[in-house]
N, C-alpha and C positions, 0 to 999 in steps of 0.2 A: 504493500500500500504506500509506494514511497512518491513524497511531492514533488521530486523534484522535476523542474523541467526537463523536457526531454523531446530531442529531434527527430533521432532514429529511435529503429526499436530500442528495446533493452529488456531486461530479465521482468523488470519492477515497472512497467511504464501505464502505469494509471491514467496519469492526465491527459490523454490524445484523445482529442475530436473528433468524432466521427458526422456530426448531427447539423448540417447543413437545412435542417427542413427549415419551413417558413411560417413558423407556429407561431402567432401572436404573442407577445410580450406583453408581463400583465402592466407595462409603465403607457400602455397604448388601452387598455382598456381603463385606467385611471380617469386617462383624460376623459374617456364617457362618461363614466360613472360621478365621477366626483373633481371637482376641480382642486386645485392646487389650496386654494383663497379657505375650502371646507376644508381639505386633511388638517390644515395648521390650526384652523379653529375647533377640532376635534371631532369631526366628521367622521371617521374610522372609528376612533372609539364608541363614538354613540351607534353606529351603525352594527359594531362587532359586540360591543354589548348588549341590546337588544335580542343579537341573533344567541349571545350566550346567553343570556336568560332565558330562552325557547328550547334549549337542548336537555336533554337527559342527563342525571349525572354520573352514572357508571358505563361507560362504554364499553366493551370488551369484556364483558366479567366483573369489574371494578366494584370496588364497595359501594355504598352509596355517597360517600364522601369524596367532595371535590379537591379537598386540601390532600397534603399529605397527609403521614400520620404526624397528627400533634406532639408526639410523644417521641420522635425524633430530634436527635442532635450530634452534632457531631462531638465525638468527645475525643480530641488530639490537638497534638499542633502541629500545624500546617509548619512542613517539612519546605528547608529555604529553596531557592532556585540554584541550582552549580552546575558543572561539567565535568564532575568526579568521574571514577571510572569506576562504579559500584552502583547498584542500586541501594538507595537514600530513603529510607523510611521512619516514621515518628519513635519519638522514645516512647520505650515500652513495649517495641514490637521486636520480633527475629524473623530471619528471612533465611529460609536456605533451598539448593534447588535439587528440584527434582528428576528433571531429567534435561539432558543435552543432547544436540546433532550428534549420534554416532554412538552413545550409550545405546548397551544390549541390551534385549526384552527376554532375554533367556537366559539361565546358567549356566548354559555351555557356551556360549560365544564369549570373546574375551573382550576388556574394555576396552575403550576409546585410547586408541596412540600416540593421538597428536602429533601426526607424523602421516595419514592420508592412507594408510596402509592396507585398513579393512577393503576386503573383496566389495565389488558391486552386489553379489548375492546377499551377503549377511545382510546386508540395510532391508533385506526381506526381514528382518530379524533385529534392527535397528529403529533408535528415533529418527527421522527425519529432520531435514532442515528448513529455518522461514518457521520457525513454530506461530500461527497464530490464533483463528477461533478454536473455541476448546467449549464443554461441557462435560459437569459431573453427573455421574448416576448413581446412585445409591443401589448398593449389589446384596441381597438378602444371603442368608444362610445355605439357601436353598438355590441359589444362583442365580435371582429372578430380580426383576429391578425393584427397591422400594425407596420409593422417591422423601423418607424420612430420615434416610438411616447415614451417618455422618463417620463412622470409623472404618470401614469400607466399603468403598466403592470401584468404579469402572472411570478412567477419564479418557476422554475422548480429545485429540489435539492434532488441528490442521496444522502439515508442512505446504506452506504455500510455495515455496520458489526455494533455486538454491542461490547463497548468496556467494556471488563473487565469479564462478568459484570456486576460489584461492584455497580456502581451507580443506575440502573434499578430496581432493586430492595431494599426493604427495608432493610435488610442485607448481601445483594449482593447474590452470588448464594447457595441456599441452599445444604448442601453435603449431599451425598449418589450417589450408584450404578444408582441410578433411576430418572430422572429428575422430577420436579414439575410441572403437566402440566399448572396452571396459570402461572408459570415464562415461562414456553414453548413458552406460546402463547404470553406472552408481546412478547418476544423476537421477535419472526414470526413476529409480527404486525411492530415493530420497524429498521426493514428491509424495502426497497426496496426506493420510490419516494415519496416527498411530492409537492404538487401545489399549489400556495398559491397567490392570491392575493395580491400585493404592490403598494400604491401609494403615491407620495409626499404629503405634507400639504400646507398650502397655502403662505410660504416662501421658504425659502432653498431647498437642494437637498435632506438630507434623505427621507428613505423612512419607510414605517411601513408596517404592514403586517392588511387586512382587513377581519379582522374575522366575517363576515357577510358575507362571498363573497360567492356565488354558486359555483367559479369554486373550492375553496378550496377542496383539495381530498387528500389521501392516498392511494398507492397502494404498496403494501407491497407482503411479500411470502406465501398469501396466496388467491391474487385476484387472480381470472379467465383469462384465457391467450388462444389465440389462435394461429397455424402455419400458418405461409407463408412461398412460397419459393418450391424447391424440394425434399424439406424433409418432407414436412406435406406430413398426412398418411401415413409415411414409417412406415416400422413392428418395425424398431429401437425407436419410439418416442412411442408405443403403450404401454399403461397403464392399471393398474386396472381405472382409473379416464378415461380415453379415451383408451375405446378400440381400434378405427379407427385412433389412433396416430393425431388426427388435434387440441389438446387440452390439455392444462396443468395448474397447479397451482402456482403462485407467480412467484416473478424475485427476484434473491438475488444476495447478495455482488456487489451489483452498487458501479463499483468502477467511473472513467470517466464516460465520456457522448457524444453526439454529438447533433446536428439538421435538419432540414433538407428544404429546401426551400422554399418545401409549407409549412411551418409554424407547425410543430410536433416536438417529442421532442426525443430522443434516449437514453434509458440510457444500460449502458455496463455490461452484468455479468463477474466477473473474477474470484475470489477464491470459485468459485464453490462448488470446492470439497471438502471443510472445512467444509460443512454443512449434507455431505450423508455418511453415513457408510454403510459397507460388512463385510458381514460373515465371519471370519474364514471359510475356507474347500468349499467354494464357487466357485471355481475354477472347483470343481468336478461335478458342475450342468452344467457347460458354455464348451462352444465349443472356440477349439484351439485360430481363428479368433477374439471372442469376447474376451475372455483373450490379445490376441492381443491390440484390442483395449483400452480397460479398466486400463491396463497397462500404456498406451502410455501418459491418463492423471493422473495417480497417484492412480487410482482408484484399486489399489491392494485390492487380498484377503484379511481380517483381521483387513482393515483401520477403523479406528475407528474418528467420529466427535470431534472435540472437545464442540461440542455443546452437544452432546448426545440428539436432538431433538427426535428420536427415541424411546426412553426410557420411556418418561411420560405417556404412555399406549396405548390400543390395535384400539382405534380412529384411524379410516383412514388417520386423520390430521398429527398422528403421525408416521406411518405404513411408511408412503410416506417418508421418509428422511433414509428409508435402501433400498441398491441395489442390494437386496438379493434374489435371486432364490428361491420363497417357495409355488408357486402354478403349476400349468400343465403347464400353458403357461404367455405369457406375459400381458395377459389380465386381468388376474390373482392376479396379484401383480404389485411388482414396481422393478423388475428387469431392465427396461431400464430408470428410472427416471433421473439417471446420463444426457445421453444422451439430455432432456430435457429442461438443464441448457449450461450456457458458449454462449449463442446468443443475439446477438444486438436485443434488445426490443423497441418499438416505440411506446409512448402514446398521444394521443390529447389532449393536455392538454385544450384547447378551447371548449371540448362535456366531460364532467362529466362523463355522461353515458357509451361513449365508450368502447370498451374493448380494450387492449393492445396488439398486435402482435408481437411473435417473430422472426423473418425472417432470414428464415434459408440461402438464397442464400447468406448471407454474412458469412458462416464458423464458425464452432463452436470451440474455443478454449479462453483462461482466458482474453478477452476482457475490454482493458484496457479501449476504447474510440472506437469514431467511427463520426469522421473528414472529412466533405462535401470541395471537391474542390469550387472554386466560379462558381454558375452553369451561364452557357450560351446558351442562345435560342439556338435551333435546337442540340445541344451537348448532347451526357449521361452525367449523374450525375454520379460522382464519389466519392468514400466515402476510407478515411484511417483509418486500422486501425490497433494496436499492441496486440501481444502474450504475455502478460505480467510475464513471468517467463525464467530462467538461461536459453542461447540458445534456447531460441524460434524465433520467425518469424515475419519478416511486410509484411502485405499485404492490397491489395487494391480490390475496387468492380466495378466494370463498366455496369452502367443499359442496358438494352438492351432499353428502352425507349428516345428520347430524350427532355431534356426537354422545356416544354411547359409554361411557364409564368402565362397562365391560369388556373393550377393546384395550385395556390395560394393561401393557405385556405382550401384544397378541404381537408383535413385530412387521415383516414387510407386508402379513396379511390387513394390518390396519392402513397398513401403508397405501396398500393399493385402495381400500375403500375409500379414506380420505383425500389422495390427494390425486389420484390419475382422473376424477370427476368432478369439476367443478368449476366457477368463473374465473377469470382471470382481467384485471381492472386496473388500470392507468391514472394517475394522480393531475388533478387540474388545480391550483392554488389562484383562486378570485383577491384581487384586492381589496376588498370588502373585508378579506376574515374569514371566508368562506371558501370551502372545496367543493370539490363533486370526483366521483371515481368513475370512469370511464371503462365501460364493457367494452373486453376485445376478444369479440365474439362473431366468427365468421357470419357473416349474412344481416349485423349490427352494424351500427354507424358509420355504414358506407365501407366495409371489410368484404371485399367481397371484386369479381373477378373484373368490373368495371372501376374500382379504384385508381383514380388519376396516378398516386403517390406509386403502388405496386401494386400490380394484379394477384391478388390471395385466391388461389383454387380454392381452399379447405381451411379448416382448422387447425391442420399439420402447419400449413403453411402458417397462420399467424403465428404460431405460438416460436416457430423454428424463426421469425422476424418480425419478433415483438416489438423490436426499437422502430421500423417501420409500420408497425400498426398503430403507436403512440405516436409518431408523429404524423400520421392520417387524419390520430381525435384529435388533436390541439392538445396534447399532454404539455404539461409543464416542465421546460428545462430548467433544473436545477446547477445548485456548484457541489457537482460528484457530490451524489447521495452516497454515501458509504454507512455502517452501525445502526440498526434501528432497536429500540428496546419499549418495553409494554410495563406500567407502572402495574402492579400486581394490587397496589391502591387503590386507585379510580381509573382503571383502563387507558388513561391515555400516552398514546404512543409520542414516541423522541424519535430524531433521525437528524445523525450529524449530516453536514453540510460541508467539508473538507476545509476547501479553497479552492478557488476558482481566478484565473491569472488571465484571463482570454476574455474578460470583462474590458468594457469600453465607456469613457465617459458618458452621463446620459445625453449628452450635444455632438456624440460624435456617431459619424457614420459606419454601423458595424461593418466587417465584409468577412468571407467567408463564413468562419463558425464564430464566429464572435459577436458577445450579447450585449445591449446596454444593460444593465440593474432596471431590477425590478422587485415588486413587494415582500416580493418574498424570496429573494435575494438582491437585497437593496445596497449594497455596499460600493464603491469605486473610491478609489483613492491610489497614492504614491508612495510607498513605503521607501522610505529613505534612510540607507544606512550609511553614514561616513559622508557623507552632502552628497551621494552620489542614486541616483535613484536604482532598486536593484529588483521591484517587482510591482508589478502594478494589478487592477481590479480589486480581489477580495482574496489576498493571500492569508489572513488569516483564519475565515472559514467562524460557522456557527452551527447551529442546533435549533430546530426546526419541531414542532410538535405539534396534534393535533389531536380533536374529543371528536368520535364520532356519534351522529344524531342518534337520538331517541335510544340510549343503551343499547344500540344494533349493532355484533360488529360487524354484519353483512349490509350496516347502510350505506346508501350511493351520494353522502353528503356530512360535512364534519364544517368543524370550524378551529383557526389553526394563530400562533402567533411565533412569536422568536422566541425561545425561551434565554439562551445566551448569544453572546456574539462577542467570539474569540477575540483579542487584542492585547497589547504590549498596555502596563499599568498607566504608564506615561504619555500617552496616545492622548490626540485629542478626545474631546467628549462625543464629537459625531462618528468618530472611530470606534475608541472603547464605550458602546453604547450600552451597555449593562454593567460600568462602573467598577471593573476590575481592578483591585488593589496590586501589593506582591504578594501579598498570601493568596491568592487565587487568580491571580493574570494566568492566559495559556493561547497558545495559538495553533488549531489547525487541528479542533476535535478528530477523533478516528472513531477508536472506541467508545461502548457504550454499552452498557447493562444497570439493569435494576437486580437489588438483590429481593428477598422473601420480603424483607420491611416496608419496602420503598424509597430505599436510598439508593440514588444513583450513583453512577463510576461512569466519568469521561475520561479516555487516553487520548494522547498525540500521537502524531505522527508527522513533523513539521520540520521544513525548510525554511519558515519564516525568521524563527525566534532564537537559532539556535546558535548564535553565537551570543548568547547570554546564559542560556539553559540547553539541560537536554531535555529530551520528551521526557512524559509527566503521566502520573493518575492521580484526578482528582476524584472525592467526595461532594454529595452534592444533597439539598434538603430541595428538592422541586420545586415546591408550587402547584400551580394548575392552569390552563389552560386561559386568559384572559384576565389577570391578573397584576398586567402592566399597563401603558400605554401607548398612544401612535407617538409616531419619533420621526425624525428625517435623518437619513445614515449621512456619512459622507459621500458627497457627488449630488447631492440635493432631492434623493429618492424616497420618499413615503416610504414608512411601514408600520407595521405591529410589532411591540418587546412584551416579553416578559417583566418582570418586576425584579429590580435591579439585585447583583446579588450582591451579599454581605459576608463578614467575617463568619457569619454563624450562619449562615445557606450555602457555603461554598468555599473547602479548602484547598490546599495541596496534598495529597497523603502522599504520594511517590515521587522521587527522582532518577531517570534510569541512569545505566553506563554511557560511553561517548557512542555517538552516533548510532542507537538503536531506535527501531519505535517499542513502544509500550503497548502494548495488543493482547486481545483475549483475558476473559476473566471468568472467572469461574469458583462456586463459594460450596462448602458443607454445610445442610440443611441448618443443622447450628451455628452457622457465623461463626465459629471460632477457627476455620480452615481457609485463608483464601489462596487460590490460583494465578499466579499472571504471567503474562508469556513476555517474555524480553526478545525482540528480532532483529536482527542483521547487526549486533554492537560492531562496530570497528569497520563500518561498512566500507570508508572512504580508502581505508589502507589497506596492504597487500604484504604477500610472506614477508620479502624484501622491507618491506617500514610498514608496520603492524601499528596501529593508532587504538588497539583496544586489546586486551589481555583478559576481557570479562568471561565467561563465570568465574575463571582462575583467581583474577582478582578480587573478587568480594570477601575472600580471605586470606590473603597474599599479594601485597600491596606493590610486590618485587616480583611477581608474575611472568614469563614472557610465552607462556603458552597460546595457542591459538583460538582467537577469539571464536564463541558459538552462539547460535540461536540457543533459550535455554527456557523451561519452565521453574518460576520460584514456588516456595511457597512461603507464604504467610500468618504469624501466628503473634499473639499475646503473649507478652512474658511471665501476663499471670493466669493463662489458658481462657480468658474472658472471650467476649463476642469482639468482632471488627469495628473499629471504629466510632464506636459511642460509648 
């Protein structure tokens, strides 16, 4: 999930634009609605309040209270800001980690070398690397999941990408035109989910990881996959590996995550297209449509991986990571493999054996996460999820199943009941306050084989080119929807908002993908370091939330405002628009969970800020949905805040190592266990001059081992709850 700019591909390249459509901007429906002269006079508020007074107050399951719980607070102190090379957490607490890239999940493999040494097979039998979404399960007696039970459990932890990368191998990656296929294959193996048995000992809260366990598994980018949904069997998904399209190989760049009631586990593909190359002159084999399409994700003529998985030879293993037109038909080769990837995937982590599905009715596009409302008898399940790149889209899933209590356990057979049937819905943000979720539903709002934007045969077809069926409805471009989380409180859903650098003043003429601000990313400005300007738009990114109507969470209408908006403490006031001190300034949310209480946890991931701090997680006491005021950000754009935060709504609890992000979190039903995944420390350096020595160093200050992605864990040093 990394910010920073970026030209060509790269391993990490989140922020590329793909979204040229011509979707109205909500700074142009403004001007209808409401003029300039009413925002300032309070027009939006009285407008948005009205519409809050008409809504429900538990959406999603949520108690009946709109507030938080009263009875929260944070009880720490907010940890300072540095660039130490250790993670930095409050007094009173200990931190130790749990597992790293290249740590064995069995007793017979031996440990990490620090030295590159381990075979590309063992990492079947290893952590991976990029550790980032993650979720706990609580594992009964009886090996069944009990979603109470806090001394052991199951964790489940995305390897999103590999970094560098330098460390994985013995002296990082070897050069030439043509890749080395044993570096290939680590790499493959070092992708995708690791499952791992955790329990405490017979004191305190940590935990450790039990390498004897059965359920311990690896499923990386090259386990066996199967489709669910309306798009298994489409001619789009059909392979040389599956000719009938109902089957595929590996899940990559698991960036987030999600869960799912009956007890399974979600992990997110996003940067997909880092990992497949195309031909040059390729265009010439493909129809208008499919150029169409292939465009819309980045998947240009010419594009080249920066993995170059391709490369290491004429093995099918390898064959499979080009998108390239070279047999009669699709059955042929791997011309639609693209199409394959970018889908919420769903593993048992409870059945070893199972195989993992990726369910297509939830939309294919760079899947940041994928966030269950709280379900409720006889209700669809509902699932959030974000577009994780410049002007992309939120959207939501709505089971056509409801759910049933007794599907508890039941594994990928719930799976298929809840999620291979059901709507799938597109986020519109009104400047009023106001949303609407748009159906994208073949033969709905103009989805269908006469659509100007792309001719949609079917259903397969929307869902395999979601990002062109949101920009058909008028969906909302967003700044990288990345983390969304469901307050277990009062239902109401959060979704960070990155940063977005492709933003244009609101007086100036955008061109290609580029937006002026609008209400509901309202920011433009100059970020100036050293008198010299070094980024511009909304580099440091916010948090986004909304209450959907009448306690529905299958309604097609919410109402929504800014809860924070990321900034430097010292920032002007139309910058730092939610009043950021140094105990709780941060730039360039990522992360995001609620725990059982309702206290929130935002992480970074940020090029803005970080020659002051590194990434960060903070603690957070909410609020609720309309509880601030209208504001003008900087660049002179309307909008809605939340209500400003305070020493006691909002601290720092963490500070991570040198150049890591802070990602994934994950807590035991008791709050006295928490999770967090540290990724890429020491990203900017290399064997040759190493800029980070972390996990090594968090107790060993004289360090010079090689730096790892790593999971910590977190505990009380007087076995108490987190954070209060």
């Amino acid at each position: 999930m990394s910010t920073k700019p970026v030209t060509a591909p790269t391993p990490m390249n989140d922020g590329e634009s793909t979204n040229t459509s011509l979707n109205a901007h909500i700074d142009d429906i403004i001007a209808v609605r409401l003029s300039r002269r009413g925002v300032l006079k309070g027009g939006i508020a009285a407008t948005t309040s009205a519409l809050f007074g008409s809504l429900g107050l538990s959406a999603c399951g949520g108690s009946s209270s709109t507030s938080g719980d009263s009875t929260l607070s944070l009880g720490f102190e907010a940890v300072a800001k540095n660039k130490n090379d250790v993670v930095t957490i409050p007094a009173g607490y200990e931190v130790s980690i749990l597992h790293a890239l290249g740590d064995p999940l069995t007793a017979t493999d031996a440990d990490w070398a620090n030295n590159g040494s381990e075979t590309a097979d063992s990492y079947n039998r290893r952590i991976g690397d990029g550790h980032d979404g993650m979720h706990y399960f609580g594992l009964s007696d009886a090996g069944a999941y009990q979603a109470d039970r806090s001394d052991r459990g199951l964790l489940c932890v995305n390897h999103e990408y590999v970094v560098g990368p330098f460390v994985l191998h013995p002296s990082g990656r070897t050069a030439g035109a043509n890749r080395t296929a044993s570096e290939v294959d680590k790499e493959i193996n070092a992708h995708g989910v690791s499952v791992c048995e955790i329990r405490r000992g017979n004191s305190g809260s940590a935990m450790t990881v039990v390498r004897t366990s059965t359920y311990n598994r690896r499923i990386t980018s090259a386990t066996p996959m199967n489709f669910g949904g309306a798009a298994r069997a489409s001619s789009l998904l059909k392979t040389k590996y599956s000719a009938d399209g109902t089957a595929t190989r590996g899940t990559n760049n698991n960036c987030a995550n999600g869960y799912t009631p009956w007890g399974t586990y979600l992990t997110c593909e996003e940067n997909f297209t880092n990992v497949i190359s195309r031909a040059t002159g390729d265009n010439a084999s493909r129809s208008a449509k499919e150029i169409t399409g292939l465009n819309r994700y980045g998947m240009t003529q010419g594009r080249k991986s920066p993995y170059f998985w391709e490369t290491a030879g004429t093995d099918d293993l390898y064959v499979r990571w080009s998108a390239s037109v070279t047999g009669a038909t699709a059955a042929d080769d791997y011309r639609n493999v693209f199409n394959t990837f970018g889908w919420v995937v769903e593993i048992d982590p409870f059945n070893p054996t199972s195989t993992p599905v990726k369910h297509t009715a939830l939309g294919r596009f760079a899947h940041e996460g994928c966030w269950p409302c709280n379900a409720v008898a006889g209700k669809p399940v509902v699932f959030y999820m974000g577009d994780d790149s410049r002007n992309e889209y939120i959207y939501k899933f709505v089971s056509k199943a409801l759910w049933d209590t007794a599907d508890v356990g039941k594994g990928m057979t719930a799976g298929a009941k809840y999620m291979d049937e059901g709507t799938l819905y597109v986020a519109r943000f009104n400047a009023d306050g106001t949303g609407n979720w748009i159906e994208l539903t073949y033969g709905k709002n103009g989805l269908d084989a006469s659509n100007a934007t792309y001719a949609f045969a079917d259903q397969a077809d929307v869902l395999v080119h979601a990002r062109l069926a949101g920009d058909s409805v008028g969906a909302t471009k967003m700044d990288r929807p990345e983390w969304g989380a469901v307050n277990p409180v009062n239902g109401e859903v959060y979704m960070t908002l990155t940063n977005n650098s492709n933003r244009v003043a609101p007086t100036a003429t955008p061109s290609g993908s580029q937006l002026k601000p609008d209400t509901a990313n309202p920011r433009y400005y100059e970020d100036l370091k050293s008198g010299t300007t070094s980024q511009k738009g909304n580099p440091n990114g916010h948090i986004i939330r909304w209450r959907e109507a009448g306690n529905d969470p299958a309604a097609t209408t919410f109402a929504w405002d800014i809860y924070l908006f990321g900034a430097e403490a010292a920032a002007a006031a139309d910058v730092n628009l939610s009043g950021l001190t140094d105990i709780n300034d941060f730039s360039s949310p990522d992360g995001l969970w609620f725990d059982r209480n309702g206290m929130l946890w935002i992480q970074t991931d940020d090029g803005a800020y970080t020659d002051v701090t590194n990434c960060m997680m903070l603690a957070a006491i909410p609020g609720k949905v309309g509880d601030g005021t209208a504001a003008v950000a900087a660049g002179g754009t309307a909008t809605i805040k939340g209500a400003n935060a305070t020493s006691a709504t909002l601290r720092r609890f963490l500070v991570g190592p040198k150049e890591c992000e802070i990602t994934g979190i994950a807590m035991t039903p008791d709050r006295k266990t928490m999770f967090v995944n540290v990724q890429h420390p020491g990203e900017d350096g290399s064997l040759a001059a190493p800029t980070s020595a972390w996990p090594s160093s968090q107790t060993d200050a004289s360090s010079t081992r090689r730096p790892r992605s790593a999971t910590i864990v977190i505990t009380r040093t007087n076995g108490g709850e987190i954070a209060v």
